[in-house]
Structure formats: C-alpha cells, structure tokens
N, CA, C and O atoms as a CHARMM CRD file, in Angstrom:
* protein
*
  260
    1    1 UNK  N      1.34900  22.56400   7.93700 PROA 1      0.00000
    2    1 UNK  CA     1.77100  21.27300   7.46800 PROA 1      0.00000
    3    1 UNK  C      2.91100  21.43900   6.48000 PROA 1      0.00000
    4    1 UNK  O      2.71900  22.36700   5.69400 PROA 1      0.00000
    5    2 UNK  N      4.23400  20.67100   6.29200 PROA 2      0.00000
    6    2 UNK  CA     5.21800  20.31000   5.41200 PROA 2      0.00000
    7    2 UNK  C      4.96900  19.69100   4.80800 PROA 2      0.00000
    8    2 UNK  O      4.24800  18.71000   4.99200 PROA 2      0.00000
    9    3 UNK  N      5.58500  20.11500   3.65800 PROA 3      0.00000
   10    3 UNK  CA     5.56800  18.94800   2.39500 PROA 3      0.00000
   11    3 UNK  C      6.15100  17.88100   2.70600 PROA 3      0.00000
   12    3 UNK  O      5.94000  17.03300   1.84000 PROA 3      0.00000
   13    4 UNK  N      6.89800  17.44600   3.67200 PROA 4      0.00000
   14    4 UNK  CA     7.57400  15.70500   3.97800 PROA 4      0.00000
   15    4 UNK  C      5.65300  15.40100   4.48300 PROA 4      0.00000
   16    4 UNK  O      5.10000  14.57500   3.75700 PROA 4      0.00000
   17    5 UNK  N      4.80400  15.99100   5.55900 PROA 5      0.00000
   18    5 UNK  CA     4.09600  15.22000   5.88800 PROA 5      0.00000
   19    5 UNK  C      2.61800  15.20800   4.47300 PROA 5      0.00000
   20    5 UNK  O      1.74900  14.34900   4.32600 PROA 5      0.00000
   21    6 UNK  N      2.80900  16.28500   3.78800 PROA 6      0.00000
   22    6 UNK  CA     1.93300  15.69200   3.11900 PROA 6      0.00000
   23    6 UNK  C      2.38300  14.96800   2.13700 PROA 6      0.00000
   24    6 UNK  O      1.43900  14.41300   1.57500 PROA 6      0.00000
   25    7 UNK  N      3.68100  14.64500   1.53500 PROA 7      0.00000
   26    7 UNK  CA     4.04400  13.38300   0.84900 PROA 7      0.00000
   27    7 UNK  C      3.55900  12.21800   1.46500 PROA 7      0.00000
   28    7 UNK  O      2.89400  11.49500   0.72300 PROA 7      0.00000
   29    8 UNK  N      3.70000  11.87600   2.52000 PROA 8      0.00000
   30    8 UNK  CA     3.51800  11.24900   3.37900 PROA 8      0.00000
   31    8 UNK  C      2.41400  10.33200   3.62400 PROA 8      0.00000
   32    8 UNK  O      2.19200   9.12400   3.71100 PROA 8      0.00000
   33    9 UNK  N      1.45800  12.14700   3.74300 PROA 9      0.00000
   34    9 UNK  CA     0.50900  10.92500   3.87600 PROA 9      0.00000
   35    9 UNK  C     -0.62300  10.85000   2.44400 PROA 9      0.00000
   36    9 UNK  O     -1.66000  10.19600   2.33100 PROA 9      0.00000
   37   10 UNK  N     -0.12900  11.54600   1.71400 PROA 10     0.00000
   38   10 UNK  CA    -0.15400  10.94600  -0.30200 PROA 10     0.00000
   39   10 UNK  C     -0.18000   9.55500   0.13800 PROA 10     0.00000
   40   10 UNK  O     -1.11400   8.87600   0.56400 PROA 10     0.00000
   41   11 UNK  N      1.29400   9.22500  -0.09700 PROA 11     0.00000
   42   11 UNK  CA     1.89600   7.81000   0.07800 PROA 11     0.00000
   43   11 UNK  C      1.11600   6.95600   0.77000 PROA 11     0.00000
   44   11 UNK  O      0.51300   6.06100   0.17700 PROA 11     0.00000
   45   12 UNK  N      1.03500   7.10200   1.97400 PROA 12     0.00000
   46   12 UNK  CA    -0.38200   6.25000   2.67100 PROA 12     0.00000
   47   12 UNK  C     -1.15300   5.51200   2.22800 PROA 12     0.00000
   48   12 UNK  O     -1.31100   4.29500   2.13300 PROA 12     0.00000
   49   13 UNK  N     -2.08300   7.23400   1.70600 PROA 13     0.00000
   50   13 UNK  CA    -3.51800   7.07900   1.04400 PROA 13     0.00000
   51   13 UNK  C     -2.77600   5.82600   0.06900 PROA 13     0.00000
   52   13 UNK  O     -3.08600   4.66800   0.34900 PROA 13     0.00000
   53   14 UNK  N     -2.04600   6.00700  -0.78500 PROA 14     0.00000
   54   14 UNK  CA    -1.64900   5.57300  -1.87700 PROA 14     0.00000
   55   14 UNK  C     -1.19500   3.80500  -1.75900 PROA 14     0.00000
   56   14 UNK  O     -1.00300   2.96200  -2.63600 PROA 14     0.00000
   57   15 UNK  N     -1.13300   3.73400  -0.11600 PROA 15     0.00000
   58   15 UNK  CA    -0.51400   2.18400  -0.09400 PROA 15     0.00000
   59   15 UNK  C     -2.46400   1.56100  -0.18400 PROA 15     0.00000
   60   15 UNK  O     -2.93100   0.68500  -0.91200 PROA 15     0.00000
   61   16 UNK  N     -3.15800   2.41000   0.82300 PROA 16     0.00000
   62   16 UNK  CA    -4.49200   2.07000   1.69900 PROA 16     0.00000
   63   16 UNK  C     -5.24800   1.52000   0.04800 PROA 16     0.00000
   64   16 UNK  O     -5.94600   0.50600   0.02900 PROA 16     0.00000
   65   17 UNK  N     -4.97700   2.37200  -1.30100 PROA 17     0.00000
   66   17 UNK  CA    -5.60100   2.18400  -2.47700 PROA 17     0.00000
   67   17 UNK  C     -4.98900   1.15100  -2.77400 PROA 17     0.00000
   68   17 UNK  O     -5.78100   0.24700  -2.50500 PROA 17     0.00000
   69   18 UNK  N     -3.73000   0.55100  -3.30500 PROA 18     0.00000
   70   18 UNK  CA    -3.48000  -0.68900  -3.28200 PROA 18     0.00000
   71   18 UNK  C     -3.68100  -1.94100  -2.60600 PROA 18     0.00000
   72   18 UNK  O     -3.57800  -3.02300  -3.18400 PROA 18     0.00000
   73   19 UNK  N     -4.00300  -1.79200  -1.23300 PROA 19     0.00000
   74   19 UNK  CA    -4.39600  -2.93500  -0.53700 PROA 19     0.00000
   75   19 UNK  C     -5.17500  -3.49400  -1.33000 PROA 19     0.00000
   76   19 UNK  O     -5.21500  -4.52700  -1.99800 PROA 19     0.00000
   77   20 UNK  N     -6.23900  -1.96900  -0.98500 PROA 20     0.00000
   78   20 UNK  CA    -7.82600  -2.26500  -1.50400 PROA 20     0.00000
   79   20 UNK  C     -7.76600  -3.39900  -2.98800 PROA 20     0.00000
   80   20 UNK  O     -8.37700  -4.46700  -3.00800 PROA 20     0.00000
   81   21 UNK  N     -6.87300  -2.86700  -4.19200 PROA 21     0.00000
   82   21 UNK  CA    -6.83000  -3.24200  -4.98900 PROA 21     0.00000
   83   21 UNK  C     -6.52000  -4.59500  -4.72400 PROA 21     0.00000
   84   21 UNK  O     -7.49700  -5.33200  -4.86200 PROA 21     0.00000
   85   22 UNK  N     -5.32500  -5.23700  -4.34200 PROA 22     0.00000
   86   22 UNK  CA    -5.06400  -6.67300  -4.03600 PROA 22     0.00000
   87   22 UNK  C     -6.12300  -7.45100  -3.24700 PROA 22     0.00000
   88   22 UNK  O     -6.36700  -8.59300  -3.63600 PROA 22     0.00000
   89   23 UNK  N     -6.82700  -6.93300  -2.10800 PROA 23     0.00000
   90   23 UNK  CA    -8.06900  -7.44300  -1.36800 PROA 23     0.00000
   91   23 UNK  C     -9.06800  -7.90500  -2.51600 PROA 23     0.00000
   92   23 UNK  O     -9.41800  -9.08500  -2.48600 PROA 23     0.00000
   93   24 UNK  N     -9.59300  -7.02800  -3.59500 PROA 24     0.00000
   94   24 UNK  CA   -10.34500  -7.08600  -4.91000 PROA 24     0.00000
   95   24 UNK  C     -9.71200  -8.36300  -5.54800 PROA 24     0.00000
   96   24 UNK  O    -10.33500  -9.42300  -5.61800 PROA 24     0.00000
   97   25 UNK  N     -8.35900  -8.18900  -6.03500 PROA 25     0.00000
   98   25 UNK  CA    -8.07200  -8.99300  -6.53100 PROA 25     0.00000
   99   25 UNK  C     -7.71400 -10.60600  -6.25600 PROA 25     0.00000
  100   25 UNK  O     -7.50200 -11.44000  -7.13700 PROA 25     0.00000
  101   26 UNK  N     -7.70400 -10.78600  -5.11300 PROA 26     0.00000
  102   26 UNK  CA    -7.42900 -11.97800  -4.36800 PROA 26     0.00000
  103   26 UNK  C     -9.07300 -12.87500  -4.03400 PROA 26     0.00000
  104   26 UNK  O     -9.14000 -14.04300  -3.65100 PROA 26     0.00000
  105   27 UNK  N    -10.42200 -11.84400  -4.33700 PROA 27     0.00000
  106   27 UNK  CA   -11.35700 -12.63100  -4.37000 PROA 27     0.00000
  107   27 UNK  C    -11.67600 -12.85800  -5.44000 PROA 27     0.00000
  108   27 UNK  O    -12.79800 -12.52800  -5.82600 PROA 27     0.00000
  109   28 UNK  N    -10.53900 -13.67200  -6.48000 PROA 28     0.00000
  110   28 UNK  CA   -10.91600 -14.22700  -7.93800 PROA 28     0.00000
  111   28 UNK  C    -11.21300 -15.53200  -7.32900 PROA 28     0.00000
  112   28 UNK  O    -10.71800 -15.60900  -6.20400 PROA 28     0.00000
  113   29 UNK  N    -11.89400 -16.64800  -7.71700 PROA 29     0.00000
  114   29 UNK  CA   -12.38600 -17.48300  -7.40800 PROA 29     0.00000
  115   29 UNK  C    -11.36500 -18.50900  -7.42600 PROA 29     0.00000
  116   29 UNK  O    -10.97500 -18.98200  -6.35800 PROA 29     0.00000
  117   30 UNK  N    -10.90800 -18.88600  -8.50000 PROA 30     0.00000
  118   30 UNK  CA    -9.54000 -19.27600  -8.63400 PROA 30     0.00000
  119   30 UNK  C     -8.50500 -19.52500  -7.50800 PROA 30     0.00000
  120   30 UNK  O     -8.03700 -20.55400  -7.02100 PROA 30     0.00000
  121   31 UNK  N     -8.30300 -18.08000  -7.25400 PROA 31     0.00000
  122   31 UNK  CA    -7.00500 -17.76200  -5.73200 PROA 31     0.00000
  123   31 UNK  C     -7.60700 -18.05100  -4.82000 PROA 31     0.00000
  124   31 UNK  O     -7.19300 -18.99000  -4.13900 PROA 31     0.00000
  125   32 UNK  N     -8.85800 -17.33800  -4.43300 PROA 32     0.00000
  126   32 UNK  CA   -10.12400 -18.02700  -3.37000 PROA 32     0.00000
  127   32 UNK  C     -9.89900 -18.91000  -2.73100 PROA 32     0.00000
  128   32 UNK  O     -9.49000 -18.96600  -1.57100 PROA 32     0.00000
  129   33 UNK  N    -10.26000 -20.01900  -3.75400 PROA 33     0.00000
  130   33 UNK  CA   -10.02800 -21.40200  -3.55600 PROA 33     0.00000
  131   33 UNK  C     -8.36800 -22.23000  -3.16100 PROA 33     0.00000
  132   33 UNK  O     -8.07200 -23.04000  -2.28300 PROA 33     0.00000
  133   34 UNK  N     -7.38100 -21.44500  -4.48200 PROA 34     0.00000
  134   34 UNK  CA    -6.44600 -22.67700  -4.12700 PROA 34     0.00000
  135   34 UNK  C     -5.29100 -21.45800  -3.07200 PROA 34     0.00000
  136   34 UNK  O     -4.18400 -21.90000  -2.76200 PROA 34     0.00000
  137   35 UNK  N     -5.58200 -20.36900  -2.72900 PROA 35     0.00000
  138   35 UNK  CA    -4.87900 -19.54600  -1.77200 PROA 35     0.00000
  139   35 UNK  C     -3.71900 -19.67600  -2.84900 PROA 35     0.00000
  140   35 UNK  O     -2.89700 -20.36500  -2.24400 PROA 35     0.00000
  141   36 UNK  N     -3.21200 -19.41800  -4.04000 PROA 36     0.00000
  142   36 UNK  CA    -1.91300 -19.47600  -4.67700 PROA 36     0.00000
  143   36 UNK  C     -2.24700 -18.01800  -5.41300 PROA 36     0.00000
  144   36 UNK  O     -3.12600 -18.16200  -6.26200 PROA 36     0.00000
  145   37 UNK  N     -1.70900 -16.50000  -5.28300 PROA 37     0.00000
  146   37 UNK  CA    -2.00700 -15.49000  -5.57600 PROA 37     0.00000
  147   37 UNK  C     -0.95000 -15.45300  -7.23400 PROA 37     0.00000
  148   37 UNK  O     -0.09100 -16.24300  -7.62500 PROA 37     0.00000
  149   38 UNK  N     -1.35800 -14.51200  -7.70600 PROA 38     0.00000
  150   38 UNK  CA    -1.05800 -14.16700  -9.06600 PROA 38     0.00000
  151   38 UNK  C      0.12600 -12.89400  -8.63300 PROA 38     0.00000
  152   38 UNK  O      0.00900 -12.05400  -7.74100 PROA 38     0.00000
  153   39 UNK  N      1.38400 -13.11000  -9.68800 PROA 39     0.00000
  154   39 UNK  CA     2.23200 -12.34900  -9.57100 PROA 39     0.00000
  155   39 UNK  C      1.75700 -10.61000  -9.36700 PROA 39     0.00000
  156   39 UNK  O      2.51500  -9.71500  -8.99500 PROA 39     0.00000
  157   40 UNK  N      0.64900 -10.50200  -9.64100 PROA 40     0.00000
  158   40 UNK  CA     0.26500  -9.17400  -9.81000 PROA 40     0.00000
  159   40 UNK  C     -0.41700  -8.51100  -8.44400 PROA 40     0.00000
  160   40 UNK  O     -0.29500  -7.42700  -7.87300 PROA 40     0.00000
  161   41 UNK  N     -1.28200  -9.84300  -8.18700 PROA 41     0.00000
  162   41 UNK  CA    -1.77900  -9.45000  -6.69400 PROA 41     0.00000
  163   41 UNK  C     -0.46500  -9.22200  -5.37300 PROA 41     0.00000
  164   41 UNK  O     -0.36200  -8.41100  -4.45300 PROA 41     0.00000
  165   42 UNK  N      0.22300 -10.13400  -5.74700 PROA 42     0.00000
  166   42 UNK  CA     1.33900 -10.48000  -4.73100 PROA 42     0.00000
  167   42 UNK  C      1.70300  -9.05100  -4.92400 PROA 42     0.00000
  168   42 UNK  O      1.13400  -8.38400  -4.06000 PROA 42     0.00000
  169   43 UNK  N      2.67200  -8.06800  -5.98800 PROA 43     0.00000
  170   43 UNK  CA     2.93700  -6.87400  -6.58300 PROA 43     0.00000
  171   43 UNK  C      2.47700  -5.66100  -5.71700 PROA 43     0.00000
  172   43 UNK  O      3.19900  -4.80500  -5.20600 PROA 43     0.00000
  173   44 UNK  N      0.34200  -5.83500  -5.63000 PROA 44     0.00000
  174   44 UNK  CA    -0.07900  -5.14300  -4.97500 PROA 44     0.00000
  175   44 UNK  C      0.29600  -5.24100  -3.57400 PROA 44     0.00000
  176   44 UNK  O      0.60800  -4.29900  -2.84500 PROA 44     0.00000
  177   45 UNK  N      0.22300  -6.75800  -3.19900 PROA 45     0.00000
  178   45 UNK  CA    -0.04500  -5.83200  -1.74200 PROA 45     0.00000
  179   45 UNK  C      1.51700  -5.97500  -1.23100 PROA 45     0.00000
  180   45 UNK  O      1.39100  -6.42800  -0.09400 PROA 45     0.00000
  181   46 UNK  N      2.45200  -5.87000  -1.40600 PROA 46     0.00000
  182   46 UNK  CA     4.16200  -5.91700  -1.65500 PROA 46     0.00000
  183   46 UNK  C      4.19800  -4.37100  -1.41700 PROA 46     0.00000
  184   46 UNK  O      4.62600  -3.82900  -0.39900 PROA 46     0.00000
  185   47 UNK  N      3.58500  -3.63500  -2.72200 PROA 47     0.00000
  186   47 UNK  CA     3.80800  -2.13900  -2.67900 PROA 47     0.00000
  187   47 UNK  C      2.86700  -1.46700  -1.66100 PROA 47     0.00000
  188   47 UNK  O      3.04800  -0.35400  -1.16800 PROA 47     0.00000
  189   48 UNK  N      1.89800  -2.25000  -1.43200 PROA 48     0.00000
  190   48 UNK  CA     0.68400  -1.18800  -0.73000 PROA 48     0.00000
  191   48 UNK  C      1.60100  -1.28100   0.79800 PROA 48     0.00000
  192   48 UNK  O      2.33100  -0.39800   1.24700 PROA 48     0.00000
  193   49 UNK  N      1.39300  -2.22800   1.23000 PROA 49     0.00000
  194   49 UNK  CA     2.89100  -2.29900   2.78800 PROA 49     0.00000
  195   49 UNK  C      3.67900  -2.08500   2.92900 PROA 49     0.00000
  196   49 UNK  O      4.12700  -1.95200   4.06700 PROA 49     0.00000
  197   50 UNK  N      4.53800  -1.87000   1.58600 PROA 50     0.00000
  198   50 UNK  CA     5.29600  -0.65700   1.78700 PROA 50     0.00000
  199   50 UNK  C      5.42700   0.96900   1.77700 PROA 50     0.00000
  200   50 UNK  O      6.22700   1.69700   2.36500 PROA 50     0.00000
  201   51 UNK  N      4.19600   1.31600   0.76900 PROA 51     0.00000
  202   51 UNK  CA     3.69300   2.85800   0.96200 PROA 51     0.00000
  203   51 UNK  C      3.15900   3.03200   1.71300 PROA 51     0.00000
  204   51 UNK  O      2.96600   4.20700   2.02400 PROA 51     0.00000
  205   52 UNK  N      2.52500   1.86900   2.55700 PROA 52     0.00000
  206   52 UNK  CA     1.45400   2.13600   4.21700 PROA 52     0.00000
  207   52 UNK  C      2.71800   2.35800   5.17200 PROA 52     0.00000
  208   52 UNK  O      2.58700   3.22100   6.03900 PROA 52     0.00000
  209   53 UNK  N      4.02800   1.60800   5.09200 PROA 53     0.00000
  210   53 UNK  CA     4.65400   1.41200   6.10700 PROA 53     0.00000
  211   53 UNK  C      5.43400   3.09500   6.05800 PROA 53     0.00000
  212   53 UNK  O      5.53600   3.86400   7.01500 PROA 53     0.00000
  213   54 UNK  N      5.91400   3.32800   4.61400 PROA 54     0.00000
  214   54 UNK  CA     6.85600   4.44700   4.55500 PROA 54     0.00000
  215   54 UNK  C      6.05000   5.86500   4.35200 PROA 54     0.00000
  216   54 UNK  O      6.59100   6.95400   4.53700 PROA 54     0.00000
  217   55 UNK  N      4.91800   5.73000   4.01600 PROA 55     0.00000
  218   55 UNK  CA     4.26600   7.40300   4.35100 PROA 55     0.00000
  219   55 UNK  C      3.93800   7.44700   5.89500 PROA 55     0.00000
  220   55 UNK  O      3.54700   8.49000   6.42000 PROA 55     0.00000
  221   56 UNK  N      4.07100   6.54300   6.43800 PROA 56     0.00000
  222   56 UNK  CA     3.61300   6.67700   7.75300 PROA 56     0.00000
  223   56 UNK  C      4.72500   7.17400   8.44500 PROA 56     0.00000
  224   56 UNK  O      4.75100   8.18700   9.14500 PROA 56     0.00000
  225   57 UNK  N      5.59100   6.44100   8.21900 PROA 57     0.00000
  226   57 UNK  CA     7.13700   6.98900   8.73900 PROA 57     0.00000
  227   57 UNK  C      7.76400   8.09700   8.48500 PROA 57     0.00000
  228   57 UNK  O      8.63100   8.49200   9.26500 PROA 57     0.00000
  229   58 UNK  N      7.31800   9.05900   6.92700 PROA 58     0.00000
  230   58 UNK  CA     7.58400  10.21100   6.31800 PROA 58     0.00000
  231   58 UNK  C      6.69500  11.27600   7.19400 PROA 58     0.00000
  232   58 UNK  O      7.02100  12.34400   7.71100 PROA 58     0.00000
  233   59 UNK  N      5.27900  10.48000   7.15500 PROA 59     0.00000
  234   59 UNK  CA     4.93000  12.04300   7.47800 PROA 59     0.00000
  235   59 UNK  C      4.69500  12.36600   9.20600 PROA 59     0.00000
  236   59 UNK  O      4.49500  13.43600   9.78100 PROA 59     0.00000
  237   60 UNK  N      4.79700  11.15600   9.66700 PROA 60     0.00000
  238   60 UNK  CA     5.62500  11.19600  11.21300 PROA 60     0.00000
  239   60 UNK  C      6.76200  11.89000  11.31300 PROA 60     0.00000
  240   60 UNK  O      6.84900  13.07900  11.61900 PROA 60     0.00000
  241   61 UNK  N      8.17600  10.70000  10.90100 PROA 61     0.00000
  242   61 UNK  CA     9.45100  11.60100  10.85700 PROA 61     0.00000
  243   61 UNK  C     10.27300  12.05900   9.94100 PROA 61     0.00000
  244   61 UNK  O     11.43600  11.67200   9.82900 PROA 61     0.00000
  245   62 UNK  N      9.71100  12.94900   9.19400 PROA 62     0.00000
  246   62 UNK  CA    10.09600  13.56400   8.00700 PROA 62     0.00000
  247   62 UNK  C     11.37300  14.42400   8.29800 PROA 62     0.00000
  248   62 UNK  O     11.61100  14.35200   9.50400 PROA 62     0.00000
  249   63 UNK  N     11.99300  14.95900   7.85300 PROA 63     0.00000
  250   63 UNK  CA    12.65100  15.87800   7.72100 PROA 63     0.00000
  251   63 UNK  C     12.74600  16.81000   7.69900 PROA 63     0.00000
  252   63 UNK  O     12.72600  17.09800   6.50200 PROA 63     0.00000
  253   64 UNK  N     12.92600  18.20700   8.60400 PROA 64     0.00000
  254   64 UNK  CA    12.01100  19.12000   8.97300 PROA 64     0.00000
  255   64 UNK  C     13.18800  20.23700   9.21000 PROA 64     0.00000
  256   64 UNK  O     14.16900  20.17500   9.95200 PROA 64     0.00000
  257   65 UNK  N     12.76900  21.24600   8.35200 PROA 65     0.00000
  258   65 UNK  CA    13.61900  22.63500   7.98900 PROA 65     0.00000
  259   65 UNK  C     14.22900  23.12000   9.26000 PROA 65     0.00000
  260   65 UNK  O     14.91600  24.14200   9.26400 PROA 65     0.00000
C-alpha cells in the first residue's frame, strides 16, 4: 500500500466520522422539527462529502511513483 492510498482512505474514514457527527447533530429537536440546520451542522456534513468524495478519489487515483 502507498501513502496516496492510505491518506486516502484516513480522509474517508475521516469524512464517514463527520457525517456521523452532523446525522447526531441534526437530531436536535429543534432542526427535527423545523428541517432549518445550524451553521455548524451544515459545516459538518459540507466537509464530511467532501473528505468521503476526495479520499475516495485519492486512494483510488492517487499518484503513484
């Protein structure tokens, strides 16, 4: 294994933990209800789809010696 694919799939793991986090955070009762998310949740899952989208793509087509 290369270090592009295990950045890679770091990054992943790393979007898959943010989802999680925004999923958590989006069952505040509050958002629940009126579906209007908090700048922070929005934040999460913004970054988590993008570290899901780009470790996937890194440690697929990385760059390779």
């Amino acid at each position: 294994m290369e270090l592009n694919q295990i950045t890679g799939i770091g990054l992943f793991v790393a979007g898959i933990v943010l989802l999680s986090l925004a999923y958590d955070a989006a069952a505040v009762p509050l958002e629940e209800n009126t579906y209007h998310y908090s700048n922070e949740t929005m934040l999460y899952y913004t970054s988590g789809v993008g570290a899901v989208i780009g470790g996937g793509l890194r440690s697929l087509f990385g760059l390779k010696k």
